[in-house]
C-alpha positions in Angstrom: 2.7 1.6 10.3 4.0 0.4 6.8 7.1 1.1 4.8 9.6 0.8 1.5 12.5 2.1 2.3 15.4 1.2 -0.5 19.0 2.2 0.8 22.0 2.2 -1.7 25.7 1.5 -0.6 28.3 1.0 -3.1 26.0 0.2 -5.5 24.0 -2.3 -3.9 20.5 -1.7 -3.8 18.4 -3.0 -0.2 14.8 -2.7 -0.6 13.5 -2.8 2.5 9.6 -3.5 3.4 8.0 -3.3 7.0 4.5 -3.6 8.9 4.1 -2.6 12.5 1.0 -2.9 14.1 -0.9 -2.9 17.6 -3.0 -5.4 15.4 -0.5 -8.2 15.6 -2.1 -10.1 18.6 -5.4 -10.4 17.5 -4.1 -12.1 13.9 -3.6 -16.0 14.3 -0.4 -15.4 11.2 2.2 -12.9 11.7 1.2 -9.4 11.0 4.2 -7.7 12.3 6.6 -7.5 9.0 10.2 -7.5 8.7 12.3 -7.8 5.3 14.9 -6.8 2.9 16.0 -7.9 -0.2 19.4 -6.3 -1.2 21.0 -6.9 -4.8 23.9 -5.8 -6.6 23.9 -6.9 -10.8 22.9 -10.4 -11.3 22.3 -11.8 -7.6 19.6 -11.1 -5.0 18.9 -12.3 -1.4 15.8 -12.4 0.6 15.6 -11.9 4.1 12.9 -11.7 6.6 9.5 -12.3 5.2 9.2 -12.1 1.7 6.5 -13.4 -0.9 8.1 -15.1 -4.4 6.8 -15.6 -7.6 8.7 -18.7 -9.3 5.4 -20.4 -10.9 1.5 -19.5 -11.0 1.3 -23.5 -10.3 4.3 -24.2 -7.5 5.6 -21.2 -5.6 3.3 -18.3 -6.2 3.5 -15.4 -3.8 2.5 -17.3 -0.7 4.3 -15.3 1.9 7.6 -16.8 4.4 9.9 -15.8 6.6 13.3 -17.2 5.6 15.6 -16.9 3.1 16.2 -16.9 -0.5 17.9 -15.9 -3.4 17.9 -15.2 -7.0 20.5 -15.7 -9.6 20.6 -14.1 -13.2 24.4 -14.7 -14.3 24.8 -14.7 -18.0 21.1 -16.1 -19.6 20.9 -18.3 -16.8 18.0 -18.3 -14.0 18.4 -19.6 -10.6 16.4 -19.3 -7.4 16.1 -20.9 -4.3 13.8 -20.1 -1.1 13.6 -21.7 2.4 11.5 -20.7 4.8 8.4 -20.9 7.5 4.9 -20.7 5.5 2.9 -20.9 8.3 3.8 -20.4 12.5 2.1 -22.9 14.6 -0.8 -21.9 16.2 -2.9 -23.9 18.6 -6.9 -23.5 18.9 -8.9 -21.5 21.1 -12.5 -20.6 21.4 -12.3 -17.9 23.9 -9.4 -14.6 22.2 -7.3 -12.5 24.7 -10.0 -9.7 25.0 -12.5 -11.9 26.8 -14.8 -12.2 24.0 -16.2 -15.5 22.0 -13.9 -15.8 19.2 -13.2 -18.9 17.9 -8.8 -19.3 16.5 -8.3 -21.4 14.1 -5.7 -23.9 14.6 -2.3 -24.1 12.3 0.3 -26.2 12.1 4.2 -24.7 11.7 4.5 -25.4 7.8 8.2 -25.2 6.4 8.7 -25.3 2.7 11.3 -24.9 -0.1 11.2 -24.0 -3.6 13.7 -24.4 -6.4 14.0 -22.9 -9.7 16.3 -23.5 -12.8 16.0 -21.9 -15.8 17.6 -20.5 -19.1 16.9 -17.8 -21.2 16.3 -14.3 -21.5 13.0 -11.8 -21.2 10.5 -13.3 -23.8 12.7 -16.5 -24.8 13.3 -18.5 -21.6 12.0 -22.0 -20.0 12.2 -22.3 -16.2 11.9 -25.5 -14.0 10.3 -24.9 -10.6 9.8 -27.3 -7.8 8.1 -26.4 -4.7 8.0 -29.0 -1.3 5.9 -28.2 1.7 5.1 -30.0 4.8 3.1 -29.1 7.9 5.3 -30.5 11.5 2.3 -32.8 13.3 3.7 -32.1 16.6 4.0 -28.6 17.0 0.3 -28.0 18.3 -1.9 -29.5 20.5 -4.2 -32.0 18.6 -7.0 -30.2 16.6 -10.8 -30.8 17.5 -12.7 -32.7 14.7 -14.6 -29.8 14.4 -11.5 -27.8 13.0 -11.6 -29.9 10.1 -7.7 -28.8 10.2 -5.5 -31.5 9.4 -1.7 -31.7 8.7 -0.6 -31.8 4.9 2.1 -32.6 2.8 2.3 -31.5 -0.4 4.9 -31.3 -3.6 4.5 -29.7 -6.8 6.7 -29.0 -10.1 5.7 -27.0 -13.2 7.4 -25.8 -16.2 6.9 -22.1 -17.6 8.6 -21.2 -20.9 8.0 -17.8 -23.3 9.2 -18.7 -26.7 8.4 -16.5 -30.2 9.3 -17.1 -34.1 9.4 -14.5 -36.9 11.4 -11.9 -34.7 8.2 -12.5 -32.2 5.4 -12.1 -34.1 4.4 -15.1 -33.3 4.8 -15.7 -29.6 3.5 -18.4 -27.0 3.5 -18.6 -22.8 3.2 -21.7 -21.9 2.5 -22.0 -17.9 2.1 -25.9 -16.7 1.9 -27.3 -13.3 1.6 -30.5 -11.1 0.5 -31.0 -7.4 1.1 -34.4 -5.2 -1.1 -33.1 -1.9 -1.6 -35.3 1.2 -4.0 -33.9 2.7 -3.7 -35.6 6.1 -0.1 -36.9 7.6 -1.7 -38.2 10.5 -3.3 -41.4 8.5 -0.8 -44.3 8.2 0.8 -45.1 4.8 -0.5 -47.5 1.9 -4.0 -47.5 0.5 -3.0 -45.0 -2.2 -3.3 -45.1 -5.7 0.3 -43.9 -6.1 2.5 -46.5 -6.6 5.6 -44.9 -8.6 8.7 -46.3 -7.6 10.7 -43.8 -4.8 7.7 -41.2 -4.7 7.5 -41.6 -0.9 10.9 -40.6 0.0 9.9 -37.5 -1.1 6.0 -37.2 0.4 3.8 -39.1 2.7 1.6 -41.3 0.6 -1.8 -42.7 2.2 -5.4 -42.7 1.4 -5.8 -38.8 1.4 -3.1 -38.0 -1.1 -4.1 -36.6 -4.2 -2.5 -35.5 -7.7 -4.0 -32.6 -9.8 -2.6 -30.8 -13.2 -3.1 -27.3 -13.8 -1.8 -25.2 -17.1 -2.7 -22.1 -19.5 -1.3 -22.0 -22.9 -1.6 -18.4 -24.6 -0.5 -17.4 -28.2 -0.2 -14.3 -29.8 0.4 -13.3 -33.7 0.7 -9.4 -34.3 -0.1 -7.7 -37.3 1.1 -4.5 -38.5 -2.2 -2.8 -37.5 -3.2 -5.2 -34.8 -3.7 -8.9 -34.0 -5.2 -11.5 -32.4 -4.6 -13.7 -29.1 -5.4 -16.9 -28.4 -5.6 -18.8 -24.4 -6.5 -21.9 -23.0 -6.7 -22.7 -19.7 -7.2 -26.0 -17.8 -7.4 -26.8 -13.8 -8.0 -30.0 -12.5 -10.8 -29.9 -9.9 -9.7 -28.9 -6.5 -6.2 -28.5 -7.4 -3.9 -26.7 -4.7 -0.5 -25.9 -4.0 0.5 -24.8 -0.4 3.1 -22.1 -2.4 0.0 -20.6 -2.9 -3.1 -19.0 -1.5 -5.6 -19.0 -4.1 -6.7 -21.1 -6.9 -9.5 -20.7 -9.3 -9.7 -24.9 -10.0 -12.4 -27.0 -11.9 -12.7 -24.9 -14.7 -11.6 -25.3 -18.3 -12.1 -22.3 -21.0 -10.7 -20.7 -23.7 -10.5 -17.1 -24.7 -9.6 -15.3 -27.9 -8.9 -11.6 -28.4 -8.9 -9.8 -32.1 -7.7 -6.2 -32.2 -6.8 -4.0 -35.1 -6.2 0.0 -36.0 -7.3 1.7 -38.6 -6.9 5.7 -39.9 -3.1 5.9 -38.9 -4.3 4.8 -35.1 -7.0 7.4 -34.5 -9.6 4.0 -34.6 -8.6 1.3 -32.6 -11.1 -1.6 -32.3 -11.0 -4.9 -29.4 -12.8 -7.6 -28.7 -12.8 -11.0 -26.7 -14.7 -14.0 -26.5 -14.1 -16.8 -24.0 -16.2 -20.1 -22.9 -15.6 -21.6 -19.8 -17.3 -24.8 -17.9 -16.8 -26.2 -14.7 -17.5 -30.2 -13.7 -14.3 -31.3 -15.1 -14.7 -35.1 -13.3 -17.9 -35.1 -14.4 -19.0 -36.5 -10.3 -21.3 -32.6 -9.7 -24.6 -32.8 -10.0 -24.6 -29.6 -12.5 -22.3 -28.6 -14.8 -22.1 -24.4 -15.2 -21.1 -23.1 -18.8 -20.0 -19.3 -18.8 -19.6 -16.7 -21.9 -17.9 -13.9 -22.0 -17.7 -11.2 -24.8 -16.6 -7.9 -25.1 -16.0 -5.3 -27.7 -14.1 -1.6 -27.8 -14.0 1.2 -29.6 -11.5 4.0 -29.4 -11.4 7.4 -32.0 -9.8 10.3 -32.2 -11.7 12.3 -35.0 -9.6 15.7 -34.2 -6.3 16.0 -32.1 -8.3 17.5 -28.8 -11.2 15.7 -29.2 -11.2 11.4 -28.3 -14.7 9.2 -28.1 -14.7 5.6 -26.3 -17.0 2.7 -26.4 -17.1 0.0 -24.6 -19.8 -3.2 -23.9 -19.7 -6.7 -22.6 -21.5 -9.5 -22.0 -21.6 -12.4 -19.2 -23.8 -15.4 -19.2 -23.8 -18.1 -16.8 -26.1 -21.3 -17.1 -26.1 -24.6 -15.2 -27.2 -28.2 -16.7 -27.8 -31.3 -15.2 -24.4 -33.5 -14.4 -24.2 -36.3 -13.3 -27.1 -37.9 -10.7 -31.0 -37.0 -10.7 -30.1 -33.8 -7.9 -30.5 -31.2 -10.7 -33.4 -29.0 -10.3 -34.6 -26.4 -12.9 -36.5 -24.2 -10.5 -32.7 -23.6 -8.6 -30.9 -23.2 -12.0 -28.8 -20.2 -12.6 -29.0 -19.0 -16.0 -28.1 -15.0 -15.6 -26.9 -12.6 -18.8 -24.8 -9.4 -17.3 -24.5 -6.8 -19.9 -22.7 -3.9 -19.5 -22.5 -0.7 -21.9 -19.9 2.4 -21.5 -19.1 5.5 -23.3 -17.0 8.7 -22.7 -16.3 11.9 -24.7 -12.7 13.8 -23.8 -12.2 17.4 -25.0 -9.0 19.3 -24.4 -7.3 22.2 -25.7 -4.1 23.8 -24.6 -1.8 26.7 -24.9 1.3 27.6 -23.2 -0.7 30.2 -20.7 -4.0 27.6 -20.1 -5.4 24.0 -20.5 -9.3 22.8 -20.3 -10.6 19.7 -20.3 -14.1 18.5 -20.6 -15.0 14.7 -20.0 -18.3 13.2 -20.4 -18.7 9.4 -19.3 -21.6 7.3 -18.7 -22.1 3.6 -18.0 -25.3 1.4 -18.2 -25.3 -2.1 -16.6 -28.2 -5.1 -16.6 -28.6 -8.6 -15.0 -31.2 -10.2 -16.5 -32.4 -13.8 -15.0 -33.6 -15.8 -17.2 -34.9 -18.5 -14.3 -38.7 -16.9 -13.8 -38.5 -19.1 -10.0 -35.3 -16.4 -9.2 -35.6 -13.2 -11.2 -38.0 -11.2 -8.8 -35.0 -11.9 -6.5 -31.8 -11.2 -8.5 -32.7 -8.9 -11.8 -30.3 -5.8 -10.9 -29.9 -2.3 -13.0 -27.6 0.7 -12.3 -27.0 3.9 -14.6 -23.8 5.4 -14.0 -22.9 9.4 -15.4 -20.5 11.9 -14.8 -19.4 15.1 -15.9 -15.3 16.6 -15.1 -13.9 19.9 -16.3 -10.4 20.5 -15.2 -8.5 24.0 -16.1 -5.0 24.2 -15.3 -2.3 27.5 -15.2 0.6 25.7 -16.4 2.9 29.1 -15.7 1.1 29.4 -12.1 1.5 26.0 -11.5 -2.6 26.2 -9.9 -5.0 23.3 -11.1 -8.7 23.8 -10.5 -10.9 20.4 -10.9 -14.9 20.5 -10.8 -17.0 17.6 -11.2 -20.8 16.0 -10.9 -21.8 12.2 -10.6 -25.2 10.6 -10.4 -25.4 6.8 -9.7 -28.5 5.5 -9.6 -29.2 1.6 -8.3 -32.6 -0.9 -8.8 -32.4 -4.1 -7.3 -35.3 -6.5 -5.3 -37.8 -3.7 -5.9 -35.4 -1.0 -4.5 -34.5 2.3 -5.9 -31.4 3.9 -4.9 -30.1 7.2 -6.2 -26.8 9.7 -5.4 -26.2 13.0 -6.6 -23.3 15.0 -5.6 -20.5 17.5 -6.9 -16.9 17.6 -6.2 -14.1 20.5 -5.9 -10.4 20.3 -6.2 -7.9 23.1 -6.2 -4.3 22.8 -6.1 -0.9 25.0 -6.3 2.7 24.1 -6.1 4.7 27.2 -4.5 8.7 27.9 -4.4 9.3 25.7 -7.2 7.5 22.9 -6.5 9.0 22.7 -2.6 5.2 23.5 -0.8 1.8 21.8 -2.8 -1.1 22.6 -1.0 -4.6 21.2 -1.9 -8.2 22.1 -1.1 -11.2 19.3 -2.1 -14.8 19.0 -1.2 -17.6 17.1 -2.3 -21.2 16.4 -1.6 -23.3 13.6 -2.7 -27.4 13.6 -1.7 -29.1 10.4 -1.4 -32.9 9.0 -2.3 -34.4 6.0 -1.3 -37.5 5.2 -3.6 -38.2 8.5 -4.2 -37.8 10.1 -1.0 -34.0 11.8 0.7 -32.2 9.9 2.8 -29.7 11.8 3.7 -26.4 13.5 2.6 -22.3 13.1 2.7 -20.3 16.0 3.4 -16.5 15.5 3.2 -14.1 18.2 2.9 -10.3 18.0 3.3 -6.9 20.1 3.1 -3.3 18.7 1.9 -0.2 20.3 2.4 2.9 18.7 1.2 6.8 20.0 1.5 9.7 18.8 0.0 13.3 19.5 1.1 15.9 17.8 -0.3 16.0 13.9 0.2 13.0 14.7 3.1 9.4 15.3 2.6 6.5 16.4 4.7 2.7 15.6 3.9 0.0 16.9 6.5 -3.5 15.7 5.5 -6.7 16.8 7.4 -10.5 15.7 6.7 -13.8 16.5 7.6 -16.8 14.4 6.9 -20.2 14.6 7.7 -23.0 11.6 7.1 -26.2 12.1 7.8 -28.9 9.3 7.4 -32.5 9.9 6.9 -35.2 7.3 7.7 -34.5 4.4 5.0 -38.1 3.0 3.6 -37.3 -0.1 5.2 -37.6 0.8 8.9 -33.9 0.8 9.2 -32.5 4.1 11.4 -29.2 4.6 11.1 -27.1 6.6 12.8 -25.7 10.5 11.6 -22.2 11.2 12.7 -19.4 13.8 12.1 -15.6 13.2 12.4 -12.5 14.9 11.7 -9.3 12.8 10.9 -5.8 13.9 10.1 -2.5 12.0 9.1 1.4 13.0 8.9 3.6 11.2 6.5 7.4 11.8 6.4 9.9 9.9 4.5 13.3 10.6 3.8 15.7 8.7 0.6 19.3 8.4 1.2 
């Protein structure tokens, strides 16, 4: 069970946020959710478990449970966060169900994050720092095996949007930098940090490491369009534990032209980026990537609109540094991609149609002749929608086909199905009910495979602050016998939900 629930007293605003599950023992983290963040003007507070956004480089979304706040008096920016990052958990090969399942150790991690800043949407620079550290004693000691070891870890970064020429000219500058220990339980000394008072603040040993990260984007706008530049650089394995994810290693730059023409019935887009990886130069390959796309949008009559679209992806590795590179293992792979859609509608005060046509083609294309057999890919994608609507009735009536079809490894995969949707809003809008079913056949090399069947019935009722949705679905999938060998099996099920929610 999930919810949002925002209350209002006296004109502060709690936004509340929950997740209740029976699934909480078998997750190693909390999965049981508790949290509200109530403001009122200028200030906010965090409570419970809450994810924060002060940096893309410092404190950026991981999730806590603690406390915070945010600050907004005047042009000023403040915000401050403490909280648990992680609960400890010990490890364990054998879960609470009896089965083999191995549980990955963690150690309780308890982090702050500070941010100061001045400014206002569009013209501001913010300072962020961010400290982490994981307590060594609160779990049992981790096998080797884990590989899990206690960190440490600080990290600062600067983020500032600044523009000239009453913002035509406007820059985001994003820049970050990480001090990660990656293992407390090594003594100090025999690190290449040596900056005076740096270890009050961290543990510094042989398994400490510092990394920089930043993106830099500028933007110039033109009466009738403009053009965007971005570069982007992240030192290789660069982490902060504010953070879940990191794309590191990677430097590339990116530039994006658009204009209109015609009064804006032709728009046109584009974008062109280069990327490479190998930043230390220490891999045995280095991968180079290119990206390009291109749009087209026009409106040639006011119910009548035609969209283009293609891009491009290449990817190709080349020999680094050490004799381990080998040609018949390269990657060198072009992904092309084309789209196009034609959208007809014409309405009147008693009746609306509308007629959409949309199609996409897409290509991987290895240019290794070792790998191709094994990775060239191809897929045709086309649909057809007509929608009428009874704006007076307040009945909507949705019809559609789709045919995907799929060739990969010597494979041919095809669907073909068609789709219903009716709907009507009764006694003003209080009762929507809605009827929908679809049907899709599948071929397997030339020969069926089976068929999906879903059908499904919405009612919905409002009343007052309170609302009611009933939901109920029936679906059908039957399997034929795949070319492979493979039998799988044909079932039928019927599933319902009920939704309430109420506002005060």
């Amino acid at each position: 069970m999930s919810g949002s629930p925002i209350i209002t007293v006296y004109g502060v605003a709690m936004p509340f946020s929950l997740v209740v599950s029976e699934q909480e023992r078998r997750f190693s983290q909390p999965f049981n959710q508790y949290g509200v963040s109530p403001y009122y003007k200028w200030a906010k507070l965090h409570l419970g478990y809450r994810n924060i956004r002060f940096s893309n480089y410092t404190l950026g979304g991981a999730n806590f449970w603690g406390t915070g706040v945010e600050l907004t008096p005047g042009r000023w920016r403040i915000g401050a966060v403490y909280g648990r990052f992680n609960r400890a958990v010990n490890e364990d090969t054998v879960s609470l169900e009896g089965r083999s399942q191995y549980v990955r150790p963690t150690y309780r991690r308890v982090g702050y994050a500070l941010k100061l800043g001045y400014g206002k949407p569009g013209d501001y620079v913010d300072m962020t720092f961010f400290k982490a550290t994981d307590d060594v004693k609160s779990i049992q000691a981790p096998s080797r095996q884990s590989l899990v070891t206690p960190m440490e870890n600080i990290a600062a970064g600067i983020h500032s949007q600044f523009g000239f020429w009453k913002h035509k000219l406007t820059f985001d500058i994003d820049l970050g930098a990480s001090l990660l220990t990656r293992n407390l339980l090594l003594s100090r000394g025999n690190s290449r940090f040596t900056i005076q008072g740096l270890d009050k603040l961290i543990w510094i040993n042989e398994s400490t490491a510092f990394f920089t990260a930043g993106q830099v984007a500028a933007n110039y706008q033109l009466r009738q369009g403009g053009i965007g530049l971005v570069y982007q650089r992240i030192d290789p394995d660069y982490q902060s534990l504010g953070s879940y994810f990191f794309q590191n290693d990677l430097e590339q730059i990116t530039i994006n032209p658009r204009y209109s023409f015609l009064a804006g019935r032709l728009n046109l887009s584009g974008s062109y980026g280069v990327s490479r990886d190998n930043l230390s130069g220490l891999r045995g390959f280095t991968t180079h990537r290119t990206v390009g796309s291109a749009a087209l949008s026009f409106i040639p009559a006011p119910a009548l609109q035609v969209n283009l679209g293609y891009s491009n992806f290449g990817l190709g590795q080349f020999r680094g540094f050490g004799d381990a590179f080998n040609d018949s293992l390269a990657v060198s792979v072009i992904n092309a991609s084309y789209t196009g859609s034609v959208a007809y509608r014409l309405s009147s005060r008693q009746m609306s149609h509308g007629l959409t046509l949309s199609g996409t083609y897409q290509n991987t294309n290895d240019q290794n002749q070792y790998t191709r057999q094994y990775t060239a890919a191809s897929s045709d994608l086309a649909s057809l929608t007509y929608n009428l609507t009874w704006p007076v009735q307040h009945i909507n009536a949705t019809v559609s086909g789709s045919y995907v079809a799929i060739e990969s490894y010597g494979r041919n995969i095809a669907n073909v199905g068609i789709a219903l949707n009716l709907g009507r809003q009764w006694f003003n809008g209080k009762l929507r009910t809605t009827l929908n079913h679809s049907n899709q056949k599948r071929t397997a090399n030339g020969q069926a495979d089976g068929q999906f069947i879903s059908t499904g019935l919405s009612v919905a009722i409002r009343q007052g602050k309170q609302n009611l949705t009933v939901n109920g679905f029936y679906v059908y999938n039957q399997y034929g016998f795949q070319a492979d060998g493979l039998q799988f099996r044909t079932f039928a099920e019927l599933r319902g939900n009920l939704l309430y929610g109420i506002s005060f």
